[in-house]
N, CA, C and O atoms as a MOPAC input file, in Angstrom:
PM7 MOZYME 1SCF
protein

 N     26.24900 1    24.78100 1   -33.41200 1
 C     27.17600 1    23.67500 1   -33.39300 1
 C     28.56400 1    24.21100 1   -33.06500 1
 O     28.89000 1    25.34900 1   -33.40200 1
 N     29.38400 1    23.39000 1   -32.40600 1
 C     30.40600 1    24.11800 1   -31.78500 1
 C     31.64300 1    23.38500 1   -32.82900 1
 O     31.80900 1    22.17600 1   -32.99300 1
 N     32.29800 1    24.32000 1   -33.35300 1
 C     33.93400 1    24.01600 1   -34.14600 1
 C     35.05500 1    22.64400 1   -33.57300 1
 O     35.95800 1    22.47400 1   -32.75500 1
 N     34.55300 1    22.14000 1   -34.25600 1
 C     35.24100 1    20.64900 1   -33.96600 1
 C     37.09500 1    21.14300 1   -33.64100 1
 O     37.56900 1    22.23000 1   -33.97000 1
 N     37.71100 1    20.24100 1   -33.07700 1
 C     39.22300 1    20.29900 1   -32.83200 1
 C     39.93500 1    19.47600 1   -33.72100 1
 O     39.53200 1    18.35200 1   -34.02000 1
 N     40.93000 1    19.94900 1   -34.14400 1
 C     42.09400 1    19.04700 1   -35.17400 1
 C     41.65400 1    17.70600 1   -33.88200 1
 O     41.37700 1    17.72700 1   -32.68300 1
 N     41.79000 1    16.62300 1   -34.95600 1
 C     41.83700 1    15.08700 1   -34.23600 1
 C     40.15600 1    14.48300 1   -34.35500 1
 O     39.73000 1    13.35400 1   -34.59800 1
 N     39.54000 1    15.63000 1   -34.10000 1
 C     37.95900 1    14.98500 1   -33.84100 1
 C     37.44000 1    14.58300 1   -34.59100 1
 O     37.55900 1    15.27900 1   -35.59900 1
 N     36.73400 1    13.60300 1   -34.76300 1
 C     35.83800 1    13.19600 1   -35.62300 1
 C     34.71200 1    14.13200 1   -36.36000 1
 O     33.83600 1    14.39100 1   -35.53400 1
 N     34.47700 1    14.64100 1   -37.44900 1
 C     33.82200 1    15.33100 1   -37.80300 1
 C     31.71800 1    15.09400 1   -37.91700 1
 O     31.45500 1    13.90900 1   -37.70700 1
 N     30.76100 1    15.72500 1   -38.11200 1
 C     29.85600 1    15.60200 1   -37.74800 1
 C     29.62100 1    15.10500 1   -39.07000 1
 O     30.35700 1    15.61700 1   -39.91400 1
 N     28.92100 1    14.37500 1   -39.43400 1
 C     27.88900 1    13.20900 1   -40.56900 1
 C     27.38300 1    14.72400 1   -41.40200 1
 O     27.09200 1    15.63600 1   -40.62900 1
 N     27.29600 1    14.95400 1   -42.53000 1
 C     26.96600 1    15.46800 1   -43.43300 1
 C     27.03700 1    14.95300 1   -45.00100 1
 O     27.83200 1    14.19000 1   -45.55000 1
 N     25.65900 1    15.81500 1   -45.60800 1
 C     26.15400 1    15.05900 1   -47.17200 1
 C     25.96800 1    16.57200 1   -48.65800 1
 O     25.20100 1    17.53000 1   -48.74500 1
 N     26.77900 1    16.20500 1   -49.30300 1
 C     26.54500 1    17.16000 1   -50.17800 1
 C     26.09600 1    16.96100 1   -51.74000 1
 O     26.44900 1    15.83800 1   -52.10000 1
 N     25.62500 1    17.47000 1   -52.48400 1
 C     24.99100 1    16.86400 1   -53.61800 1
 C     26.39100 1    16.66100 1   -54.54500 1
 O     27.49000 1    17.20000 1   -54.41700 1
 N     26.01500 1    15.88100 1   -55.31800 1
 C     27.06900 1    15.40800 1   -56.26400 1
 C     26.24500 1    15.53800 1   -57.97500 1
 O     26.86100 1    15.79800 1   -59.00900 1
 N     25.36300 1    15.38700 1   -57.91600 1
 C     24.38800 1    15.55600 1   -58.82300 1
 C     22.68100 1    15.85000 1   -58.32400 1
 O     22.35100 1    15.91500 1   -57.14000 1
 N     21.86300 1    15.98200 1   -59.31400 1
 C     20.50000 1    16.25900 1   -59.01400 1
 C     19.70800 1    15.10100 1   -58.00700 1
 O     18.98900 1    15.34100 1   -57.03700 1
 N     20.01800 1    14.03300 1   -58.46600 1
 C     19.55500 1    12.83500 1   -57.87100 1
 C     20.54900 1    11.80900 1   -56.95300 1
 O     20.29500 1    10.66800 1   -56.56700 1
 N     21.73700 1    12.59800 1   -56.74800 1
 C     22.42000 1    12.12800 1   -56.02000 1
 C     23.57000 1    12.64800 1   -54.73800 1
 O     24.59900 1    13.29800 1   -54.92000 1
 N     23.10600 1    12.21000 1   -53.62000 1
 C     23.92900 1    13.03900 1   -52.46100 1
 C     25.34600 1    11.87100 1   -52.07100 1
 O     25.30200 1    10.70800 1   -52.47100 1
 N     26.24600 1    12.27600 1   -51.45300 1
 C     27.45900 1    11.72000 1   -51.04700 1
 C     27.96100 1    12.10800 1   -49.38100 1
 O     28.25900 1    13.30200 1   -49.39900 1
 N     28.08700 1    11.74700 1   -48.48500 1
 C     28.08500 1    12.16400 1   -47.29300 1
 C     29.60200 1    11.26800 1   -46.62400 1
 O     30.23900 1    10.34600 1   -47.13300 1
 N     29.78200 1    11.91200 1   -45.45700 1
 C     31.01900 1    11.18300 1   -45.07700 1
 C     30.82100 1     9.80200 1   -44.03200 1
 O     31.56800 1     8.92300 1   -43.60300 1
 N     29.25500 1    10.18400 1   -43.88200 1
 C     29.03900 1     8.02000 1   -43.42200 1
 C     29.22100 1     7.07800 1   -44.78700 1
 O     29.25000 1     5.86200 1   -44.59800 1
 N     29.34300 1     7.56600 1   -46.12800 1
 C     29.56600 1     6.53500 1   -47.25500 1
 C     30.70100 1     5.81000 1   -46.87500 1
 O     30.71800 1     4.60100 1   -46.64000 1
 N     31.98300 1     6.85100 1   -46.80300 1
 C     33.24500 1     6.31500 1   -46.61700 1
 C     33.68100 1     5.82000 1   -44.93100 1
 O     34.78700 1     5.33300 1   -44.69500 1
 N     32.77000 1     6.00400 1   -43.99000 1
 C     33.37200 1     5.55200 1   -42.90400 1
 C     34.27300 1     3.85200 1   -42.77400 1
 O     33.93500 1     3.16800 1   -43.74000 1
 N     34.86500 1     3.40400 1   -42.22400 1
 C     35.79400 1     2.87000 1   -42.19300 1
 C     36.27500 1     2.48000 1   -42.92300 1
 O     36.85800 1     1.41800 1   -42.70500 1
 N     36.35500 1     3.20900 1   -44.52700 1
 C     37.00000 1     2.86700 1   -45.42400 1
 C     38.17800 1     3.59500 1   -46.34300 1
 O     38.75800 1     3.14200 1   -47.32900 1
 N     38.34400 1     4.96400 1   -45.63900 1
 C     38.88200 1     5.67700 1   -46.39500 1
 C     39.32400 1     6.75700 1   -45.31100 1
 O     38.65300 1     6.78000 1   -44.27900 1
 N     40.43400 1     7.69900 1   -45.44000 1
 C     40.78000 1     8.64000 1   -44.30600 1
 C     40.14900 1     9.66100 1   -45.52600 1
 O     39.93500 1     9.56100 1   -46.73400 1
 N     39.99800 1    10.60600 1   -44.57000 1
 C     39.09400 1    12.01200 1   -45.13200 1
 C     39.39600 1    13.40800 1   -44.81900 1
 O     39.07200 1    13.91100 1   -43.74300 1
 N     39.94000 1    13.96600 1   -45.63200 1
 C     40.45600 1    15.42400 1   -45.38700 1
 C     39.70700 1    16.37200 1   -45.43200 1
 O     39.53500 1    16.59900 1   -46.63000 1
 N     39.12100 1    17.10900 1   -44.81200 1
 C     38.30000 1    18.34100 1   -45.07500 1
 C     38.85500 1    19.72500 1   -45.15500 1
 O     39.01900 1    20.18700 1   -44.02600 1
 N     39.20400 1    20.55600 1   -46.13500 1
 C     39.60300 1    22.00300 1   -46.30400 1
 C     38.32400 1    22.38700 1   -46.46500 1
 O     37.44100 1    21.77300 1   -47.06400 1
 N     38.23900 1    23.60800 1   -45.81300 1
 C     37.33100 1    24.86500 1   -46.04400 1
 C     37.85400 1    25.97400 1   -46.81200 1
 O     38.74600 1    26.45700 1   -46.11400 1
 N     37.75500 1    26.63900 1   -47.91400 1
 C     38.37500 1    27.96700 1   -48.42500 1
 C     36.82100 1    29.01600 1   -48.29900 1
 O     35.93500 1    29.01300 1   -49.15300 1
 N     36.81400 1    29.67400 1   -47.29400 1
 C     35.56600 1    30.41000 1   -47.86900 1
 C     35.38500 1    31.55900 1   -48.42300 1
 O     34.32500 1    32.10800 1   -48.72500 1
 N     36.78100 1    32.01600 1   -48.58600 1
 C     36.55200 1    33.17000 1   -50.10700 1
 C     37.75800 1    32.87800 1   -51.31800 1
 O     38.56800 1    33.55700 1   -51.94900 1
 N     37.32700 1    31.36000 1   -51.22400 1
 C     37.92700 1    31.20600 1   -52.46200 1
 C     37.54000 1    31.50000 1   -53.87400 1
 O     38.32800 1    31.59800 1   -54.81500 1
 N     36.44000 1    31.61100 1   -53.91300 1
 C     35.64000 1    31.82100 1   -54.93600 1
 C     34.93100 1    33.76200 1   -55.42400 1
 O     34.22000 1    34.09800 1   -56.37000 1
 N     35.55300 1    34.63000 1   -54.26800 1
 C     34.60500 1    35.59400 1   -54.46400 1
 C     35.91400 1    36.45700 1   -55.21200 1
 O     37.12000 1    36.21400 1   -55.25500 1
 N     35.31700 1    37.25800 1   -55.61300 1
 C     36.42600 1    38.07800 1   -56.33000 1
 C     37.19000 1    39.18800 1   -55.31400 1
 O     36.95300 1    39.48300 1   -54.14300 1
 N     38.16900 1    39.65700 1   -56.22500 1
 C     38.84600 1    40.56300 1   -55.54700 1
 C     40.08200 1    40.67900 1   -55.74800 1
 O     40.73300 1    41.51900 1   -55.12600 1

């Protein structure tokens, strides 16, 4: 998949929110603006 550009519409994905429940960004389509940050070593030590 090729790295989307500031402006573009991002690709439909969903992520779990609980065991029995997923949340994706077609929930909120035309209802909400949507920010996406990535940190990917936010979490590792060092």
């Amino acid at each position: 998949m090729a790295m989307p550009n500031v402006g573009e519409r991002a690709p439909d994905f969903a992520l779990p929110v609980s065991r029995e429940q997923k949340v994706g960004l077609k929930d909120y389509l035309g209802q909400k603006n949507i920010v996406l940050a990535f940190y990917p070593l936010d979490f590792t030590g060092g």
